[in-house]
N, C-alpha and C positions, 0 to 999 in steps of 0.2 A: 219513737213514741212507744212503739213494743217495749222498750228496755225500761221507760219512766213508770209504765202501768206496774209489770210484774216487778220492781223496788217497791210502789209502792204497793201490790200486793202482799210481797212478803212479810212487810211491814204489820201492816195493816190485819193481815190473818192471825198474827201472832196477838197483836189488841186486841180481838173481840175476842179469842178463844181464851185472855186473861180476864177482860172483864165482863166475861158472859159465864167465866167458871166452864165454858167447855171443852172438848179434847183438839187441839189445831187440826185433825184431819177432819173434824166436820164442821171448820170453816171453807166452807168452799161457796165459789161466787152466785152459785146459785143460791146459796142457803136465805133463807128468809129473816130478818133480824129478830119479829121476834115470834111470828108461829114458829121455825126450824129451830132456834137457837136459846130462846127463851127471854130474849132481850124484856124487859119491861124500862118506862120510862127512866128512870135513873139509871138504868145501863145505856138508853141512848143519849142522855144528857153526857155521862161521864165519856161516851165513845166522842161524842162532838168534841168536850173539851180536850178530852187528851190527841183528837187528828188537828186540832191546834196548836196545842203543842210542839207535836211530832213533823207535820208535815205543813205547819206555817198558813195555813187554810181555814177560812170559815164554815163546819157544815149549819151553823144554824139559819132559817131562814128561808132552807131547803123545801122544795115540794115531796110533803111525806108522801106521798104517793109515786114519786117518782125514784125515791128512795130505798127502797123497800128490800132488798137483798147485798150481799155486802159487795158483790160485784157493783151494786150501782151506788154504792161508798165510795170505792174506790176509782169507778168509772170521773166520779165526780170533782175527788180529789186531784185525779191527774190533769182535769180541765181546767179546774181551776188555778193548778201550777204552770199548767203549759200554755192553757186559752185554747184549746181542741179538744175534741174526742178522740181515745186511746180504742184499741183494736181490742179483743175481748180474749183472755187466757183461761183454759180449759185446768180445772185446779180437783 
């Protein structure tokens, strides 16, 4: 499960810090999508469609509040690939 989180963190880091315009080192999982990173809604519409893309997964529909940091992107994405909760990487 460790192995499926940090794939699809790596992944994952490298999308936002493209389509948020900002530097990959201050995507980390704490980061907040859009106080920390600057997210406004058409960067989270475009992050929805492209971890569709990318990782075959629905995030729309999600609880925004449960949302909220790219670790819980990612927390969500591996759940819903695998059907559990993934152990959390220090980034």
């Amino acid at each position: 499960m460790e192995a499926e989180y940090e794939d699809v963190w790596d992944e994952l880091r490298t999308l936002c810090a493209h389509i948020m315009s900002v530097p990959p080192e201050h995507v980390v999982p704490q980061a907040r999508l859009v106080a920390d990173l600057g997210a406004d809604s058409l960067d989270v519409t475009e992050l929805q469609v492209a971890s569709e893309e990318r990782f075959g997964v629905s995030l729309k529909g999600s609880d925004p509040a449960a949302v909220s940091t790219v670790g819980d992107v990612a927390a969500l994405i591996v759940r819903q690939r695998t059907g559990s909760a993934p152990g959390v990487v220090a980034g």
